[in-house]
C-alpha positions, 0 to 999 in steps of 0.5 A: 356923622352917625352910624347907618349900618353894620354888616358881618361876614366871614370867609376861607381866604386859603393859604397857598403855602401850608406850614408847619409851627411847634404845635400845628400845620396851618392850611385853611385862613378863616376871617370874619369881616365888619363893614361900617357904613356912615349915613354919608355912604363912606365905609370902613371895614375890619377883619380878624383872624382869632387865635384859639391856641393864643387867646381860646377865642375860636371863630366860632365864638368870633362869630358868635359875638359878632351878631347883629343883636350884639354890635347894634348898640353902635347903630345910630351912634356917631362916629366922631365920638370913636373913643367912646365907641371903642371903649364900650366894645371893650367893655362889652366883649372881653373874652372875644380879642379878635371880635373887639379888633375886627370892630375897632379896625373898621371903625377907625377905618370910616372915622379916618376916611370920614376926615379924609386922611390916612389912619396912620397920620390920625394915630402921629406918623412916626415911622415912613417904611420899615422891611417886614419879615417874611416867615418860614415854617418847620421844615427840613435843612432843604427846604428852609434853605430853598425858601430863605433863597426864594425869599432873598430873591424877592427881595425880603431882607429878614426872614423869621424862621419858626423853630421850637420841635428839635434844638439841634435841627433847629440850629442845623437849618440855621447854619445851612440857611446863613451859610447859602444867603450870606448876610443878604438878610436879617434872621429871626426865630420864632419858637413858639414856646418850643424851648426850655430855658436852658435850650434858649440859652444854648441856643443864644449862644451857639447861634451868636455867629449868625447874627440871630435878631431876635427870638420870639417866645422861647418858654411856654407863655405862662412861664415870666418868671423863668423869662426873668432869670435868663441871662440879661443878654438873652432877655435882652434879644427875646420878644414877648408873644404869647405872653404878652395879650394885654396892657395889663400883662405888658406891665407884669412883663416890665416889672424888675427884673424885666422879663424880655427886651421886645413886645411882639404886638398883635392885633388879634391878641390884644383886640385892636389898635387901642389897645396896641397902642396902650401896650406900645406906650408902655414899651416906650415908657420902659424903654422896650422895643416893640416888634409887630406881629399877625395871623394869617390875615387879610390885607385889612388887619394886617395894613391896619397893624401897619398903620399903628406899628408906624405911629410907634416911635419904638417900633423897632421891627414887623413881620407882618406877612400873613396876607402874602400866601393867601389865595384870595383876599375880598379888598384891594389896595392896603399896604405897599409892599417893594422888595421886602419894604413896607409903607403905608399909602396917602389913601384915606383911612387904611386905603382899602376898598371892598371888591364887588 
């Protein structure tokens, strides 16, 4: 079954809730869409949302790399040979992480639908549902606790909260945030390189009582081996983001002494779900577990993460809220989401249909 037609857009979805992380306040959610059409009329579709802080790869450049001119090798193509597709858009855009998963989503989009089953059972569902976390910004004592509130009431049972600008106000808004909730949620930090590795380990042991899941990304991202020095304890609770892109860096990170104990796996960082899944197989083969993590993002990517996070036997925790806050998305369907539970439908494919 071959390729008919590819078609690329991009589009503002806006972020109802701007918020505020160690290095940015976020308000505008700019993605770019890939829609694959076959000559039987069956569709997939892709997304992305790049990461320039993360990978230097702008929207811009997305774009750029998402011409007509430059996918058009995949016209014609037949879609039934989608390892070999994928493999060429690796090769073929290397600096463009963001562009490559936009591509290889909606091509195991229409490759899954084309056989008529969900991608996650196509991947090896190994997983049924999992509670996702949903994300608080840097925000005053009030504020966080206000939203960890609205959060529990909807249901959520964790709660990442991003840290990183202040050791002792980061701690203060935890105390507060633990002490109104009670443990009627998991809590998880994000500091997004935010600290030193003396403040990480204050932090691990001064937040000990909280019962603090993990904490994402303390130290700047080029920083591995100040990560192998930390105490086994706190390597053990730490989870790699922006040090974490690729296969490739996935296999510095495990090298002795091991640098952190969780992968945090994004889509738009590494270039989609094949090369997701050769970093979760490294984690499996080394025993880490693996955490999965998104942009701000529409339904599409972020339910295709889903799909691959379920496919993983390590898969061990998700946060993959980006869709929640958006004002508009440009298909329906996707992921189920009930009080704070994720789970993949029995649709073909991701499950998603394009509106209009």
């Amino acid at each position: 079954m071959k390729i008919k037609n590819i078609t690329i857009w991009k589009a503002d979805l806006v972020n109802t809730k701007p918020y505020t992380i160690a290095f940015k306040t976020v308000d505008e959610v700019l993605n770019a869409f890939v829609e694959v059409t076959l000559e039987n009329g069956v569709t997939g579709i892709g997304a992305c949302n790049p990461s320039e802080y993360v990978t230097g790869e702008h929207l811009d450049q997305t774009m750029a790399t998402l011409t007509d001119a430059n996918v058009d090798f995949l016209r014609g193509r037949d879609i039934r040979e989608i390892h070999q597709l994928i493999a060429e858009v690796t090769v073929k855009f290397p600096r463009t992480p963001a562009a490559r998963a936009a591509l290889d989503i909606a091509l195991h989009d229409a490759f899954t639908k084309f056989l008529g089953i969900p991608l996650v059972k196509y991947l090896g569902q190994k997983v049924r549902s999992m509670p996702t976390s949903n994300t608080i910004g840097i925000k005053s004592v009030k504020d966080t606790v206000e939203e960890a509130e609205d959060y529990v009431k909807r249901g959520f049972k964790a709660i990442k909260v991003k840290t990183g600008k202040s050791l002792e106000e980061d701690i203060e808004r935890l105390v507060k945030m633990r002490e109104k909730i009670g443990m009627k949620a998991t809590i998880r930090v994000d500091a997004n390189q935010g600290y030193t590795s003396s403040d990480t380990v204050a932090f691990y042991g001064r937040t000990q009582a909280l019962g603090i899941e993990l904490i994402e990304q303390p130290l700047p991202a080029k920083a591995v081996d100040e990560l192998r020095k930390l105490p086994d304890a706190v390597k053990a609770v730490v989870a790699a983001d922006e040090s974490l892109l690729s296969p490739k860096d996935a296999l510095e990170l495990v090298k002795p002494p091991r640098a952190v104990g969780i992968f945090n796996i994004k889509l738009m960082k590494c270039g989609g779900i094949s090369q997701a899944q050769q970093i979760a197989n490294i984690g499996y083969q080394e025993g880490v577990d693996l955490f999965w993590g998104c942009n701000d993002e529409s339904i599409v990517s972020i339910t295709a993460a889903l799909h691959v996070a379920f496919s993983c036997p390590n898969t061990k925790y998700i946060d993959l809220d980006g869709s929640l806050d958006l004002a508009k998305d440009l298909v329906n369907g996707g992921f189920i989401l009930k009080d704070g539970i994720m789970t993949c439908s029995e649709k073909p494919g991701l499950g998603v249909e394009r509106i209009g």
